[in-house]
C-alpha positions in Angstrom: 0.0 15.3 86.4 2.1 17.5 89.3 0.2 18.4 92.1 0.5 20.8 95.1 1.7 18.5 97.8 -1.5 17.0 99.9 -3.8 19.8 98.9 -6.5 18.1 97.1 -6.1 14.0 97.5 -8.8 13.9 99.8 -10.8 17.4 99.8 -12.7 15.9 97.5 -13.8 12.9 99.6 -15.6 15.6 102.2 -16.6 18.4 100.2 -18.1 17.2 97.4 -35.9 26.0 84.5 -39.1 26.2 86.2 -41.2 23.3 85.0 -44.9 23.6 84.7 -47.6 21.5 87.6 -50.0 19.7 87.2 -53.0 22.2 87.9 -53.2 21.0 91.3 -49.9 22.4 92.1 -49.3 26.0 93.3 -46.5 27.6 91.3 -43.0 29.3 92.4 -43.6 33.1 92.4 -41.5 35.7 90.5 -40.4 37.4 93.7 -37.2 39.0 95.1 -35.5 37.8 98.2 -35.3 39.6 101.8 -32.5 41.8 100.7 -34.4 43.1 97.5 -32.8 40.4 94.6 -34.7 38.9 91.8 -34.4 34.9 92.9 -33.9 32.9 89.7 -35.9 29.5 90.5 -34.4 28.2 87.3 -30.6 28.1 89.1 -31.9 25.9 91.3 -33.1 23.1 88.7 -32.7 19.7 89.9 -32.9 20.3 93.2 -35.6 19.3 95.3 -37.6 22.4 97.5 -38.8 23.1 100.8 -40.9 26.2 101.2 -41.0 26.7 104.7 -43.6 29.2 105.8 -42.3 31.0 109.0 -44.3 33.5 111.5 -41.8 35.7 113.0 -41.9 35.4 117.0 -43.4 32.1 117.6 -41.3 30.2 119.3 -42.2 26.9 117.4 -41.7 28.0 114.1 -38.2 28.8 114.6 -37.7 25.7 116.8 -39.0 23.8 113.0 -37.1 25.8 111.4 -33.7 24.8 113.2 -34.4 21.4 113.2 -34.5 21.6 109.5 -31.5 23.0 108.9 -30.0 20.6 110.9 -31.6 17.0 109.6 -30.3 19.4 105.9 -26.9 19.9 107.4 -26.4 16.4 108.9 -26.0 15.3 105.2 -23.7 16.5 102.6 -26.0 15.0 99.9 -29.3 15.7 101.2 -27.8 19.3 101.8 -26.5 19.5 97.8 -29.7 18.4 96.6 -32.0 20.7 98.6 -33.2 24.3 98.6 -35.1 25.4 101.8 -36.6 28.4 101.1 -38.0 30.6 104.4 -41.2 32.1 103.6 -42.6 35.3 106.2 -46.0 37.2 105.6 -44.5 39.8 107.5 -42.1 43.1 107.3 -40.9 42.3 110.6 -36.6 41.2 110.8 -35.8 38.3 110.0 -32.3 38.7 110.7 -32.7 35.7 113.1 -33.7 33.0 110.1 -31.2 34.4 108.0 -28.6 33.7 111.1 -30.4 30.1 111.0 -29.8 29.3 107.8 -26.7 30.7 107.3 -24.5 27.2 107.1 -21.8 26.2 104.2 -23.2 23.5 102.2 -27.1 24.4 102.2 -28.4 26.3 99.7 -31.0 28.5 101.0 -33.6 32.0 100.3 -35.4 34.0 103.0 -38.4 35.6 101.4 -40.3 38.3 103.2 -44.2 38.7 101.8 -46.3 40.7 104.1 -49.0 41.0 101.4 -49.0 37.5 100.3 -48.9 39.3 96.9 -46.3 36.5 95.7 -47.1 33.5 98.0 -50.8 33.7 98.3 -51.6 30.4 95.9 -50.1 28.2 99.0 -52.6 27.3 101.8 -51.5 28.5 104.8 -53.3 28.9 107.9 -50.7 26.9 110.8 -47.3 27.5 111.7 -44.8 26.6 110.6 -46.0 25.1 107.2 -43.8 23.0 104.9 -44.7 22.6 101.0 -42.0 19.9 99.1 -41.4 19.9 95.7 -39.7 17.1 93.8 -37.4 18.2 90.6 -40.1 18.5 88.7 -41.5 21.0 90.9 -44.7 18.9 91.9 -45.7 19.2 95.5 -45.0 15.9 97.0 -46.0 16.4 100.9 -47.0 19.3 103.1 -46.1 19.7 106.7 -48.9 21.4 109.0 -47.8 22.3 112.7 -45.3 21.7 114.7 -44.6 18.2 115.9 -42.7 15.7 117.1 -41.7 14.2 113.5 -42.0 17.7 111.8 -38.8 18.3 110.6 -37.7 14.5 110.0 -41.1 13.9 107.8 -40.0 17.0 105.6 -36.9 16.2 105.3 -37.7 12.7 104.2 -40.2 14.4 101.4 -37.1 16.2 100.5 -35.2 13.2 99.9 -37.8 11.6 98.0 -38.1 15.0 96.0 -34.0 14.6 95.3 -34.8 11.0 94.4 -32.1 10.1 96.8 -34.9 6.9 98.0 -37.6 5.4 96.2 -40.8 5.3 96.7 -41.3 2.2 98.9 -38.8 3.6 101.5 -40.4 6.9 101.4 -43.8 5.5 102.6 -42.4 3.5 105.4 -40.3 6.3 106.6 -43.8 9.0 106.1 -45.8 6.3 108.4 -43.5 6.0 110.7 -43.5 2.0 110.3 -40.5 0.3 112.1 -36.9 0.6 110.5 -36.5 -2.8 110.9 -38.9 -3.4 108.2 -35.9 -1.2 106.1 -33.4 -3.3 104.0 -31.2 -4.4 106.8 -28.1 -4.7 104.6 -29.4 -0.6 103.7 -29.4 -0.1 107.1 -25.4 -0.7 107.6 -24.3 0.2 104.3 -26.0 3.7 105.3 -23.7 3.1 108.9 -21.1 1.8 107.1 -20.8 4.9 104.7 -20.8 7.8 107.5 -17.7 6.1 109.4 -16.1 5.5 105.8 -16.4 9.4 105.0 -15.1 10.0 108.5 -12.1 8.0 108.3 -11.4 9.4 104.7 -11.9 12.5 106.3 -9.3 11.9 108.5 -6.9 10.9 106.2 -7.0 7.1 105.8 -8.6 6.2 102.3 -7.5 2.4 102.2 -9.3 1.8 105.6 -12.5 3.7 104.5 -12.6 1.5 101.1 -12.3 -1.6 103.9 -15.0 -0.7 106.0 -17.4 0.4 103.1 -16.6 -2.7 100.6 -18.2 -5.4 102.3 -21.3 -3.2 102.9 -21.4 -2.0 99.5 -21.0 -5.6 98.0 -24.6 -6.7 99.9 -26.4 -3.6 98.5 -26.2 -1.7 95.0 -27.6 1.3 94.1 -27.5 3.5 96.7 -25.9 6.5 95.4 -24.7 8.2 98.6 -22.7 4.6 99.2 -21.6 4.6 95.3 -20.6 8.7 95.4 -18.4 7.8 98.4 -17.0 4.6 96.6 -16.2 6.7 93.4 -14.2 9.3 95.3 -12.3 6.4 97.0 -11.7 4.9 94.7 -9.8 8.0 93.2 -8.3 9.0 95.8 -6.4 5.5 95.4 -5.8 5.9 91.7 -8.2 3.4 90.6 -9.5 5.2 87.9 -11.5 2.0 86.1 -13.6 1.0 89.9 -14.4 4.7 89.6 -15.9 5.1 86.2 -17.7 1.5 87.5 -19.1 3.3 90.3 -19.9 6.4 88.4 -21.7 4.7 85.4 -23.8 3.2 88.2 -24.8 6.5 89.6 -25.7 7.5 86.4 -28.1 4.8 85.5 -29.8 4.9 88.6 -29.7 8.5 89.1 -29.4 10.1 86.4 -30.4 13.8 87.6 -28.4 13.0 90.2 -27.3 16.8 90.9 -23.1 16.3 91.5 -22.7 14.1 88.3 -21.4 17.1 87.0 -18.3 17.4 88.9 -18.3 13.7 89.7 -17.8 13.3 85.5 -15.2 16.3 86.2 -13.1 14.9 88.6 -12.7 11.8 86.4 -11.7 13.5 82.9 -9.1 15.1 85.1 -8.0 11.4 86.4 -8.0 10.7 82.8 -6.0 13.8 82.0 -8.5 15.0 79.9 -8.2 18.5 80.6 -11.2 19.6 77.8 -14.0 17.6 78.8 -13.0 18.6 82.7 -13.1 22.3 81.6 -16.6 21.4 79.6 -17.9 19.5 82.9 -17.1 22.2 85.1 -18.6 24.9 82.7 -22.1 25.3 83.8 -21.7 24.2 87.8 -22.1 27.9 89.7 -19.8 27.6 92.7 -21.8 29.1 94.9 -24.3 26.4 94.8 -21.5 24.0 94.9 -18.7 24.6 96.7 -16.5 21.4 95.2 -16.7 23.5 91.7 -13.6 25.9 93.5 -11.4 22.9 94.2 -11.9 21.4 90.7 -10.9 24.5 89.1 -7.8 24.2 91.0 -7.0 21.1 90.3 -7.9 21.8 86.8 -5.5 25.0 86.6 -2.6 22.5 88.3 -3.0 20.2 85.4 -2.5 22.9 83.4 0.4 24.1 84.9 -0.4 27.0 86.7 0.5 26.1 90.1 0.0 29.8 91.2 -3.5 30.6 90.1 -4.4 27.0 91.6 -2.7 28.1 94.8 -4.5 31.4 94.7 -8.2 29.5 94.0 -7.2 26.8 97.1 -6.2 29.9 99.4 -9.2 31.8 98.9 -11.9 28.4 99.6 -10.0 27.7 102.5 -10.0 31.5 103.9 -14.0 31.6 103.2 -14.6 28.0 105.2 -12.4 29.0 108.1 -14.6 32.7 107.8 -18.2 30.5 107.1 -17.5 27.7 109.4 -17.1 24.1 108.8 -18.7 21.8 106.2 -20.7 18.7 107.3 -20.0 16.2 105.4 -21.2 12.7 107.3 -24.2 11.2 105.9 -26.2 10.1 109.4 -27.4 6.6 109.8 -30.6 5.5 108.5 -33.8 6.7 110.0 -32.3 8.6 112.9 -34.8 11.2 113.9 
């Protein structure tokens, strides 16, 4: 398959329906967004949620609020399998949470109810407030007051809501129990896997595969760790390591939300250029950005070096307009 020269080898290395409650659980509104649209919980399936209840002028519910987004924008995967959602019973601006969360990579809705009309089935009487949802949308913490572990506690919920950890971790990390009681060999391969994307990053796929094989070899199933290893391993032409890596992914995530483009990027290794175009048919760009590459790569397969060109050239304008995307997944437990 002809490619444009250097383009999209390692890109891809960096950028990567409402369901019913249990009674217990307050449901997601029908409600319109701060700038009047209809928000379609449904597009956000799989995902995990933070609603994030914000009172406009007090200083520490925007100083929760940025520490959010940045624990969310710390890590690409956390980042693709959240939404954060900003919640105001007010009409006053809130031009300056929409300037917070305005960051390639999250995905994110600022909601303005002054009535409570929409929001009024969530218990809120302390700012900021944080209700989680898992995928399922089941409220799996809540977050009450500003503290010192506000934002690293919700986050962590949010994880657990992705099913990016499991259970046991989850409740070591919410009691704030030593990491040392963590998997040790989890620990480093965590380490091990934000230098790896850095050096990837940076152009040197061999010595990321170096650094992130031993690591890998002492734990299995981490998917962040196994996502990296399967675009590695691309990115070096080893087409059977990835569908390895990627069948692992898939049986211990199997929700996992980038299988979609992950499956995508290896039907086009395989040149199969239909089930690529059938991967990529239902993943909505704007939620993930990767979708725009893939078409790229899927129109140079194709033979249609211009369009690709055209889809590359536009991705790239809107990052250098938007700002950069982070893409290092941070080391265990750092709050």
């Amino acid at each position: 398959m002809k490619t444009l020269p250097g383009l999209t080898a390692l890109i891809g290395i960096v950028l990567p329906v409402l369901a019913f409650n249990s009674p217990q659980d307050p449901l997601l509104p029908a409600c319109a967004d701060h700038r009047g649209e209809s928000i379609d919980w449904g597009e956000f399936a799989g995902h995990s949620v933070i609603l994030y209840f914000h009172k406009p002028g007090l200083d520490y519910s925007m100083r929760g609020l940025e520490q959010i987004v940045a624990e969310l924008a710390a890590s690409q995967v956390v980042a693709e399998s959240t939404l954060l959602a900003v919640v105001a019973f007010s009409d006053q601006s809130l031009d300056d949470v929409v300037q917070c969360t305005d960051r390639v990579g999250l995905h994110t809705l600022t909601i303005a109810d002054p009535g409570r009309k929409a929001f009024g089935g969530f218990r809120v009487i302390a700012y900021p407030t944080a209700y989680i949802m898992d995928r399922k949308r089941k409220v799996v913490h809540t977050s009450k007051g500003f503290g010192p572990n506000f934002a690293f506690q919700t986050v962590v919920a949010a994880r657990f809501g992705a099913g990016l950890i499991d259970r046991p971790n989850y409740d070591r990390l919410m009691q704030g129990d030593a990491l040392a009681e963590v998997d040790p060999a989890l620990v480093r391969l965590h380490r091990m896997t934000q230098v790896a994307r850095r050096l990837a990053a940076a152009g040197d796929p061999q010595g990321a595969w170096r650094l992130l094989e031993p690591a890998l070899q002492k734990t299995s199933g981490d998917t962040p760790a196994l996502e990296l290893a399967f675009r590695l391993h691309l990115a070096l032409d080893r087409v059977d390591p990835a569908a390895a890596a990627l069948a692992e992914i898939r049986a211990g995530h199997p929700d996992y939300a980038l299988l979609p483009l992950l499956r995508c990027r290896l039907a086009l290794a395989r040149h199969d250029l239909d089930l690529a175009e059938q991967e990529l048919a239902g993943v909505r760009p704007r939620l993930f950005p990767e979708a725009e590459l893939l078409r790229g790569m899927l129109l140079e397969a194709r033979g249609d070096f211009e369009q690709a060109a055209a889809v590359y050239r536009t991705r790239l304008e809107q990052l250098l307009m938007l700002g950069s995307v982070a893409g290092a997944e941070p080391a265990l437990g750092k709050r």
